[in-house]
C-alpha positions as CSV (number, residue, x, y, z in Angstrom):
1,X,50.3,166.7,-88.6
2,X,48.8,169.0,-88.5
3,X,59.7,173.1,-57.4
4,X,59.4,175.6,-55.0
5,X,58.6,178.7,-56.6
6,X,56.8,181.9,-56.4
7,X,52.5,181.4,-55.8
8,X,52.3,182.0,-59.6
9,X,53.4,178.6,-60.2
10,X,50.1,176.7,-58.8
11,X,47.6,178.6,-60.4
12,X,49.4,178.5,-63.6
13,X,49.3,174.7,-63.5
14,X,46.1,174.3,-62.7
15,X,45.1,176.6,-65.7
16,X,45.9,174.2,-68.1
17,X,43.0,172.9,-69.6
18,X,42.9,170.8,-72.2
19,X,40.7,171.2,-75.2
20,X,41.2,168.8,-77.7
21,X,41.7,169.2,-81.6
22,X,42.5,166.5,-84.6
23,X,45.1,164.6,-84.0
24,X,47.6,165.9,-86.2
25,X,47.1,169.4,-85.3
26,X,47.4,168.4,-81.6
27,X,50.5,166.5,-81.7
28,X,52.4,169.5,-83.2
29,X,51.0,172.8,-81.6
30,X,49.8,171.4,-78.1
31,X,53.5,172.9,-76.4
32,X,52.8,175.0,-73.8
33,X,55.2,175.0,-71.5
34,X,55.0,173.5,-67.7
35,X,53.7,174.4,-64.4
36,X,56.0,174.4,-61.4
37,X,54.8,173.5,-57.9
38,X,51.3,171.8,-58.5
39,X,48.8,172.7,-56.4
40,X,47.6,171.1,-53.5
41,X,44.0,171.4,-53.6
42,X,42.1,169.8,-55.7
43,X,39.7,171.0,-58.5
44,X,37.3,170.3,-60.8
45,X,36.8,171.8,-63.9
46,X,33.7,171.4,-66.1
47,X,32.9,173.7,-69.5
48,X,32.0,173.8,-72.9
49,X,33.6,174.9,-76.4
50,X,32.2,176.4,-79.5
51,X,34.2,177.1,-82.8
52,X,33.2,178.4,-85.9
53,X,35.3,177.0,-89.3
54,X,35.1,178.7,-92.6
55,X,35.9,176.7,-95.7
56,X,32.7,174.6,-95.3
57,X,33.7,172.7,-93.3
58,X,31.5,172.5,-90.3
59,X,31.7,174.3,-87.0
60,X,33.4,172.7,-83.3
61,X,31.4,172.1,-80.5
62,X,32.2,170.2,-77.6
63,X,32.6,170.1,-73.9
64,X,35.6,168.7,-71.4
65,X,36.4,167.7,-67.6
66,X,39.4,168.0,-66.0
67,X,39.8,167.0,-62.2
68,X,43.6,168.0,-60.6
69,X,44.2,166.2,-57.1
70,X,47.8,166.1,-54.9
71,X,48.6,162.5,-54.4
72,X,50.7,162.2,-51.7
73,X,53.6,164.8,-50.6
74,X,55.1,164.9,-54.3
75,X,52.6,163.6,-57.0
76,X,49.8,165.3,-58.5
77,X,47.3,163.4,-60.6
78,X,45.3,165.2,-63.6
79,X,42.2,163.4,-65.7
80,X,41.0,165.6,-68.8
81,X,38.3,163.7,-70.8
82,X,36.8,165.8,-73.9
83,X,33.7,164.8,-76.4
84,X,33.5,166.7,-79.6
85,X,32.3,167.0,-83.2
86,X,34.9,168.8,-85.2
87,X,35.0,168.7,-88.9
88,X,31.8,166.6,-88.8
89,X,33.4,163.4,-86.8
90,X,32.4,163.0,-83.2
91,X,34.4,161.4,-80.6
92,X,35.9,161.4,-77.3
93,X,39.2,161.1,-75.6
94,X,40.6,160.9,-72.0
95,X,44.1,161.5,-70.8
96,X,45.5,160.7,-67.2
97,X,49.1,162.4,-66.6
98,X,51.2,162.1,-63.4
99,X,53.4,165.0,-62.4
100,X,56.0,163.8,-60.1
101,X,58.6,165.5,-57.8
102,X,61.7,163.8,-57.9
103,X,63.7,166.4,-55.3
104,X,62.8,170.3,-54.6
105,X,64.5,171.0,-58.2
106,X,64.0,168.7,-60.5
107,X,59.8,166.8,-61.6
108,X,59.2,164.6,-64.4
109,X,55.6,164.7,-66.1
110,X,54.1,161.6,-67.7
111,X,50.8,161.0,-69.5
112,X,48.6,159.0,-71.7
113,X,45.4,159.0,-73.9
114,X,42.9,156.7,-75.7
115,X,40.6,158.7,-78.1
116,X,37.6,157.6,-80.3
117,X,36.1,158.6,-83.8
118,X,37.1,158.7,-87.5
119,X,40.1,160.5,-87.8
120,X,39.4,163.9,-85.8
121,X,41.1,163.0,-82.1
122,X,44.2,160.6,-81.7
123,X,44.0,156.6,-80.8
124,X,46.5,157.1,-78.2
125,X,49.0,159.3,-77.1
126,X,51.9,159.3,-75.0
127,X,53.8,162.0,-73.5
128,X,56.8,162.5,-71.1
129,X,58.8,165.7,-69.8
130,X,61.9,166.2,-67.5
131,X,61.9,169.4,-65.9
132,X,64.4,171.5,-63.9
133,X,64.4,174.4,-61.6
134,X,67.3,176.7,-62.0
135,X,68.9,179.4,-60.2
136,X,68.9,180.4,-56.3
137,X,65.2,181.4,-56.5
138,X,64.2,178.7,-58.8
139,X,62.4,181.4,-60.9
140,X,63.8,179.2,-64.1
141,X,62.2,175.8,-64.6
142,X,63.4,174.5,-68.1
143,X,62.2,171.1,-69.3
144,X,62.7,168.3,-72.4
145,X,60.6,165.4,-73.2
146,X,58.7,163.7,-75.7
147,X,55.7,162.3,-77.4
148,X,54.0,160.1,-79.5
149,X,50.4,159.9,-81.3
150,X,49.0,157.2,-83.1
151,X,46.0,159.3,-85.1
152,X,42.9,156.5,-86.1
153,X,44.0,156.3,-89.8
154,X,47.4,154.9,-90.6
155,X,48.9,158.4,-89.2
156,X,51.4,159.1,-86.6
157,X,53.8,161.5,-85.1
158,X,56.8,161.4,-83.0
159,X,58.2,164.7,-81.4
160,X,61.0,166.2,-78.9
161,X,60.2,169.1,-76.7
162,X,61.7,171.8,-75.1
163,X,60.4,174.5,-72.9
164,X,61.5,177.1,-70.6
165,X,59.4,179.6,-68.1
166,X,60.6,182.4,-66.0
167,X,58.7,183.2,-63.0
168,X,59.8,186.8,-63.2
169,X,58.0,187.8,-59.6
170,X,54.9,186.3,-57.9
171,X,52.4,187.4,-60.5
172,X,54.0,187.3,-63.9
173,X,55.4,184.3,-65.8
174,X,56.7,184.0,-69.3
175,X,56.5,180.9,-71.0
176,X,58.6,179.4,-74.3
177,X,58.0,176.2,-76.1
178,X,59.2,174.4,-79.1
179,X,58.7,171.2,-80.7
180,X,60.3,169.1,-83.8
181,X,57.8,166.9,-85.0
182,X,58.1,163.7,-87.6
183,X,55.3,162.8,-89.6
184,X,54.6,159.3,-91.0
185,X,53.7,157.6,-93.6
186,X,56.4,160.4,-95.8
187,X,58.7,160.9,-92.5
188,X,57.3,165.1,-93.1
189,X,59.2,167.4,-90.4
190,X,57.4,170.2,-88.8
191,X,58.2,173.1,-86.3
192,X,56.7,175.1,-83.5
193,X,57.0,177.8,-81.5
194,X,54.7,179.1,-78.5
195,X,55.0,181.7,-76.8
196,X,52.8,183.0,-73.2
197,X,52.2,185.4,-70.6
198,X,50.4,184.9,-67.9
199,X,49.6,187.5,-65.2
200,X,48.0,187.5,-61.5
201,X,45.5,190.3,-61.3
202,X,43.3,191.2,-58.2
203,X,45.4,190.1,-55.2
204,X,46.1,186.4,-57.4
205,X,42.0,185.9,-57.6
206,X,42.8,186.0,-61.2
207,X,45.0,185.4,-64.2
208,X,45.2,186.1,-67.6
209,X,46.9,184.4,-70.0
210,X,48.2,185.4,-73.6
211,X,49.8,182.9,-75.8
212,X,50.6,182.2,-79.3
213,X,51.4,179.3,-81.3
214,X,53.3,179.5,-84.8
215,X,55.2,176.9,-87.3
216,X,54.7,173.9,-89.8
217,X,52.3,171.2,-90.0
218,X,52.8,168.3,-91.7
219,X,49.4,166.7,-92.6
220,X,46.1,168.2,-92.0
221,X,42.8,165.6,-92.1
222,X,39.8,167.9,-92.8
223,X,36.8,164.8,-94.0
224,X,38.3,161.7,-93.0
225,X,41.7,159.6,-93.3
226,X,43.1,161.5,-96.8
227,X,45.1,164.5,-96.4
228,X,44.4,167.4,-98.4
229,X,47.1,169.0,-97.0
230,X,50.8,169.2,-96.6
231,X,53.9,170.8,-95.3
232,X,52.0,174.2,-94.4
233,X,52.2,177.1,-92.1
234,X,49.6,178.1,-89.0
235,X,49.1,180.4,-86.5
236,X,47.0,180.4,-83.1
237,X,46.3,183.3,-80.9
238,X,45.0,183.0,-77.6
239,X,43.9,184.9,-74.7
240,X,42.3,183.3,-71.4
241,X,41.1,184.4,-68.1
242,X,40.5,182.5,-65.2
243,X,38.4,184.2,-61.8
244,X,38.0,182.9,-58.3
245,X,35.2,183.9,-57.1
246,X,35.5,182.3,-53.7
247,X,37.7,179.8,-51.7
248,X,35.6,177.1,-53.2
249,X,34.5,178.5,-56.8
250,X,35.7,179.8,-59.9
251,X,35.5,180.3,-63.8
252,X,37.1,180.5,-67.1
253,X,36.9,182.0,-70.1
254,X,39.1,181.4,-73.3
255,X,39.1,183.0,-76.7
256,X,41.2,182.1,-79.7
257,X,41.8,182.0,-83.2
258,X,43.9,179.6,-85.5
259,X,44.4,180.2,-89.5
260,X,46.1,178.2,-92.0
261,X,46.3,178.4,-96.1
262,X,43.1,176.4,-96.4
263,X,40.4,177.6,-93.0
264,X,40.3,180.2,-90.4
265,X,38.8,179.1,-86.7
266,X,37.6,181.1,-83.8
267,X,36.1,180.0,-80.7
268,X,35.4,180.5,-77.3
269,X,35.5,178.0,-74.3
270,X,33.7,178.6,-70.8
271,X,34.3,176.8,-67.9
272,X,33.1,176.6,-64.4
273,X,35.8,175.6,-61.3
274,X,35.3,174.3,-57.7
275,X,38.1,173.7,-55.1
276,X,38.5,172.0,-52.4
């Protein structure tokens, strides 16, 4: 279905925005790897989403809040919560996660989510990631971990995860992820891959961010809680740009596109930022 480390590391973080898509689809191509450091500022992230779907079968729209805020010396708290219509079912779904700083070296990431609607956006979901810092510079965080989705038909997905990023100098980071994912009912396997860039322009006032996401799927519910799809290939291409326009304001813009055997999308998502 379908640490302490160069000033990249915080705005990288808090450029993670999610944006939700069907449940299947998110639980195998949502592996972007993590952020380092998180911030400590807080911000407050408010924007909108519009897709169009060929195929016939209706376009995305949708809009999203995500709030990021330090709690305490080595925690950072993040709430995302997302309404949308996609493929003609409407529903929303809100996710807390808790990154944690266990020493200078070494975090652990935990979430979870409650989602409503047909079949389009999971029940619940449950994810959890170990992550390391490596090296005398730190400039190599690798991480594993693991999730769970329980989609609103009788679908669900269990996956491992493994990602890697190099914070080659202050401004550029490279970013690898993987996932194995297990499909049931049929116990279908599926794989991805995502690659990303992400570069400070302008003094660090912005970033841009290319990134790619390629494999399997398993299942893929288009109209409701049948599959008309199975063991298939995908691709998404992305490219994002986030400006701060001032110490306490800031926007986003994101385009991308995603293509499979059976419908092409392509969308755009605009946010708006304040920090404080």
């Amino acid at each position: 279905m379908s640490a302490h480390i160069p000033r990249a590391a915080a705005f990288v973080l808090a450029a993670t925005t999610l944006v939700a898509r069907p449940a299947h689809l998110a639980a195998q191509s949502d592996v972007r790897a993590p952020g380092a450091l998180p911030a400590r500022e807080r911000s407050l992230e408010v924007g909108g989403f519009a897709h169009a779907v060929t195929g016939g079968f209706g376009g995305w729209q949708g809009g999203y809040v995500r709030a990021l805020t330090p709690a305490g010396r080595r925690d950072q708290l993040a709430f995302d919560l997302v309404a949308q219509r996609a493929f003609r079912d409407e529903g929303q779904y809100a996710a807390l996660s808790l990154r944690h700083e266990l020493t200078p070296s070494l975090f652990v990431v935990a979430s979870g989510g409650a989602g409503s609607g047909r079949f389009a956006l999971p029940q619940a979901r449950a994810d959890i990631l170990v992550g390391r810092a490596l090296g005398a510079r730190r400039a190599v965080v690798v991480g594993v971990g693991a999730s769970y989705v329980d989609a609103q038909a009788l679908y669900a997905d269990r996956a491992a995860v493994a990602t890697v990023a190099w914070y080659a100098s202050p401004n550029v980071v490279a970013e690898l992820a993987g996932r194995v994912n297990a499909s049931t009912p049929g116990d279908v396997r599926s794989f991805r891959i995502a690659p990303s860039l992400t570069r400070l322009l302008n003094g660090g006032r912005q970033a841009l961010t290319l990134r790619a996401d390629v494999g399997t799927e398993a299942y893929q519910l288009l109209a409701g809680a049948s599959p008309v799809a199975r063991d298939f290939g995908s691709t998404l291409v992305a490219a994002g740009l986030r400006h701060r326009a001032s110490e306490a304001w800031g926007a986003s813009l994101q385009a991308e596109s995603y293509h499979n055997p059976y419908y092409t999308r392509t969308g755009v998502r605009v946010g708006a930022l304040r920090f404080w």
